[in-house]
N, C-alpha and C positions, 0 to 999 in steps of 0.2 A: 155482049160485046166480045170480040175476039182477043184472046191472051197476047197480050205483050203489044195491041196498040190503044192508042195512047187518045185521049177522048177527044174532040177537036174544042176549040173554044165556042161554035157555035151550039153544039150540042151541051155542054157545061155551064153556059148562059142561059140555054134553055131549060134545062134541068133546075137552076136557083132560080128562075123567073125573072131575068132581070135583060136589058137591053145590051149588046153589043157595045154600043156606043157610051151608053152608062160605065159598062168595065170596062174602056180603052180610056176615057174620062177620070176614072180610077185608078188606073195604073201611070200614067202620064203625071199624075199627083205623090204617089210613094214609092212608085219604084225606083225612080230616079236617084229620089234622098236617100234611100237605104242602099244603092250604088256609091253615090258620095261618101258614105260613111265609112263603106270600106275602102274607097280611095283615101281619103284623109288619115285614115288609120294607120294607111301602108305610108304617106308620104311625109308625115309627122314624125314614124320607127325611123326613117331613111334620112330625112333632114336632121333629126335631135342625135344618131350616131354619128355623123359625123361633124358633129361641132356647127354645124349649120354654117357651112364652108361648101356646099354645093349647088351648083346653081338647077333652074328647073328640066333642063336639056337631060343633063346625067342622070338626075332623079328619073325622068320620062324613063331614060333604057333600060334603069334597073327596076323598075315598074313591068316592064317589057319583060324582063328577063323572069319575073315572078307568077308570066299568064295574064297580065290583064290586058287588056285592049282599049290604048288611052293614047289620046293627043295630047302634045308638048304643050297647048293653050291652055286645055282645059287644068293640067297640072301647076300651068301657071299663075291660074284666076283661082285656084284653091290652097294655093301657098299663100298668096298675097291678100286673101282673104283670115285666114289662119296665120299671118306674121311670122311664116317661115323662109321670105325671102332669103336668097346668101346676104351676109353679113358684110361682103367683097362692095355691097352697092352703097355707095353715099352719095348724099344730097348735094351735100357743099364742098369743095377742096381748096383749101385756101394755096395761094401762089408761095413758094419758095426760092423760084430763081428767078432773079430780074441782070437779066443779059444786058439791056439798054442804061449801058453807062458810059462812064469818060475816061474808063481805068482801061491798061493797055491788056490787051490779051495775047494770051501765047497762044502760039501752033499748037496741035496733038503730036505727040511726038511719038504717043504708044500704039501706033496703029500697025499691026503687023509684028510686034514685038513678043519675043518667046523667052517666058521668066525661065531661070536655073536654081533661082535660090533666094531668101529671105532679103528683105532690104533692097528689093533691087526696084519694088515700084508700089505706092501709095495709093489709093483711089478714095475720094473722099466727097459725100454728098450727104444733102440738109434733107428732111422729111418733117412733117407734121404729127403732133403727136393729139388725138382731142380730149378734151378734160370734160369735166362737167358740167362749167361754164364760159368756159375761155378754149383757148387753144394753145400748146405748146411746142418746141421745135427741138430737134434733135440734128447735134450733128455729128459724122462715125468717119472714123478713118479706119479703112482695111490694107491689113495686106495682100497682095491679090495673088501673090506664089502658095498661102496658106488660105485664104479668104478667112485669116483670125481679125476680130475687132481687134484694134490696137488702140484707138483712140475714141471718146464720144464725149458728148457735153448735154448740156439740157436745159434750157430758159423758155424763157414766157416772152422773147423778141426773137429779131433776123436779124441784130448788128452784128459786125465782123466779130468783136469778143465772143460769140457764140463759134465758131470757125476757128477763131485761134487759140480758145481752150484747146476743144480738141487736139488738133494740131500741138499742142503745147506737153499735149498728157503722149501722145502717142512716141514724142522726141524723147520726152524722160524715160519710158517705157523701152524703147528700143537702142538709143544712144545712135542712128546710123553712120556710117564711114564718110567723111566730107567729101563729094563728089559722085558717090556710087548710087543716089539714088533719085527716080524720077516721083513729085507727085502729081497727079491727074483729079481734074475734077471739070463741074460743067464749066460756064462761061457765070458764074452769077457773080455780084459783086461783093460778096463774102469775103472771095478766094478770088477775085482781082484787085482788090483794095490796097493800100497802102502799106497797112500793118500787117497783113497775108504775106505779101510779097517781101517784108523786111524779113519777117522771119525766117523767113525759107532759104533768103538769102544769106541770113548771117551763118546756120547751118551748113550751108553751100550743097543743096537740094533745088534741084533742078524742075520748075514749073511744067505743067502741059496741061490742054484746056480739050472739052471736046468740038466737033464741030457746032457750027448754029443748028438747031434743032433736032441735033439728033442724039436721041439716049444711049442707043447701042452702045457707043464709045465708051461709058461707063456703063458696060452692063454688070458689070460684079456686085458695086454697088448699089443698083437699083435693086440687082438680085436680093441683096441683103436686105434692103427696106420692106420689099415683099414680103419677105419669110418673117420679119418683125409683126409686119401686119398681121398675117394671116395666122401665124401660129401663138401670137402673146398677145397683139392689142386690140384687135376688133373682138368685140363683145367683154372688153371689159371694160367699165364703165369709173374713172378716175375721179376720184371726190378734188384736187387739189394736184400742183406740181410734183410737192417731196414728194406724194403717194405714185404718181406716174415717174419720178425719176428713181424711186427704190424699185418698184415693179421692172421697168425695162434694164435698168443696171443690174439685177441678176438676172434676166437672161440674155444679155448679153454674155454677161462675166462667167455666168457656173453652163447654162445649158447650152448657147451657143458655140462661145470657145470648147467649153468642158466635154457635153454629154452628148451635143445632136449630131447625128452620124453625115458627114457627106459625099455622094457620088462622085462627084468630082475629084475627091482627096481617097480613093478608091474604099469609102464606106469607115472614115477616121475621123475624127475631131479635129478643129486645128491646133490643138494642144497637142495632140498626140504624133498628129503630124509632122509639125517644129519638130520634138522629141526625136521623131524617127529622122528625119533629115539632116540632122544634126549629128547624131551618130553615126551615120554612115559619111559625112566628111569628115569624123575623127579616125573612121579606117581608110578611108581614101588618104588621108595624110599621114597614117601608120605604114603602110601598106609604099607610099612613096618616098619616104626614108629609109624605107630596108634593100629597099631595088636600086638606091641611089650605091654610088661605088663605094664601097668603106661602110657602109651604114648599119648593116650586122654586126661588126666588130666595133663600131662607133656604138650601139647602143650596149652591146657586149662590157664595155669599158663603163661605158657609165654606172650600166647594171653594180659592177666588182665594186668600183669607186663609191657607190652610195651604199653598198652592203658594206664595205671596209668601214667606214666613216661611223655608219650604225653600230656596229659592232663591237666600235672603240670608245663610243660616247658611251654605248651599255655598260660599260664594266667598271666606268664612273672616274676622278681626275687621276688614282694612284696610276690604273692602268693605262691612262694617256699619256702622264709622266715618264712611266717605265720604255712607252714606245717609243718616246722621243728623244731620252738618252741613247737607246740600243742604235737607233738612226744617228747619234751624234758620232756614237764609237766607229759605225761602221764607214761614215768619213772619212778622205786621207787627208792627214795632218799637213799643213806645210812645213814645205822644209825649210830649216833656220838655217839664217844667214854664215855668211864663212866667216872665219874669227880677222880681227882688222891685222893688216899688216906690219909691222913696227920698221920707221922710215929709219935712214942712215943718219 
């Protein structure tokens, strides 16, 4: 046989003594499987790094991207066979907003609206949370200038008391300015109920609702339901409420607000954000008392006036004594009376 070609399968079949059809019958049987294997092996590394948070599409391209030559089905009949579907899919999703009620709704008011600063607008919506054997609900109020949780609650119902915790914790938390602030949320009857609406009003916090069926309106807060999902609650599996409301209440409180970075707040925490925003209108209001007319030599004065003051309370009561007679001497005395005049 000539160097460097390569024997055909006819001649190789002839040589073991065996049929054509007999090895095409053979190979049809374990080549395939020993194919499988290494697909499974790559698609198992790829789904268990990343938290099993990706679905079969992006597995297929970085499959792709590694040399092999594979259809998106076939990656999908081999995940699903192997229980590596994403985590993203579920079965059942119970309802949380029931729109069809007799409670009056407000307009959206925040449509087109460009925040400046904290407190100027609330966005608040219900999500489900699944337990082990029940299901529980969660409800969050954001701020949507920082997108910090400000408010949440946590029960085993959908009564309004689940809505106006929140809302309860978030008033204590922030204290807002009476009038300066709008809150937003869907149409459900949580947050058009009676006791919603008292609230808000006694605070004098200005309601807005989004339109019928459409999320976008609150997109902030859907945003945030997602990000709970995907990154804390799917694939952990809750024995009990307290165990799902300690779980989610830190990460809400320490990773969310604290540690998880966002693109929106140009790669900051909303901690950190507050923090920075906040400082910079204590220079903005530094920075506009000294430009204002007198305001250099107005804080000049003050400066002297609380150094003098300091200075004098240091040296303890003889030395406050002694300055305050020196100030008495250096008084002008009034002048006394003219002496009476003796009548005829």
């Amino acid at each position: 046989m000539p160097q460097g070609c390569a024997p055909s399968i006819e001649r190789l079949c002839r040589l073991a003594g065996v049929s054509r059809a007999g090895y095409y019958r053979f190979w049809r049987n374990s080549a395939p499987r020993q194919l499988d294997t290494t697909v499974r092996d790559a698609i198992q590394r790829l789904a268990l790094a990343n938290g099993r948070h990706r679905g079969y599409r992006l597995i297929t391209f970085q499959l792709r991207q590694e040399g092999l030559v594979i259809n998106h089905k076939r990656v999908l009949r081999l995940m699903r066979q192997d229980n590596l579907l994403c985590l993203r899919r579920r079965a059942f999703v119970p309802a949380t907003t029931a729109s069809k009620h007799g409670w009056p709704v407000v307009p959206n008011l925040v449509r087109g609206m460009r925040l400046s600063g904290l407190d100027q607008l609330w966005v608040a919506d219900i999500t489900y949370i699944r337990l082990q054997e029940e299901f529980a609900y969660l409800a969050v109020i954001l701020d949507a200038f920082s997108r910090r949780a400000i408010g949440w609650a946590m029960a085993d119902h959908l009564e309004a008391s689940l809505a106006v915790e929140a809302l309860r914790m978030a008033i204590e938390a922030r204290r807002p300015a009476p009038g300066s602030l709008i809150h937003h949320s869907d149409r459900g009857v949580q947050y058009a109920c009676g006791d919603y609406a008292e609230l808000l009003a006694a605070y004098q916090i200005t309601a807005s609702m989004s339109r019928l069926g459409n999320p976008y309106d609150n997109a902030k807060a859907e945003r945030f339901m997602r990000t709970l999902k995907t990154e804390q609650v799917d694939g952990t599996l809750y024995r009990s409420l307290a165990h799902a409301r300690a779980d989610v209440g830190r990460f809400i409180e320490q990773i969310y607000n604290g540690e998880r970075l966002h693109t929106a707040l140009g790669y900051l925490t909303p901690i950190a954000f507050e923090d920075l925003h906040r400082a910079e209108l204590r220079r903005r209001a530094d920075r506009t008392i000294e430009a204002a007319p007198g305001g250099a030599a107005r804080s000049a004065t003050r400066g002297r006036g609380a150094k003098s003051k300091t200075s004098t309370s240091s040296l303890g009561p003889a030395a406050g004594d002694a300055a305050r007679n020196r100030e008495a001497t250096r008084r002008p005395r009034p002048a006394s009376p003219p002496p009476p005049t003796r009548q005829a």
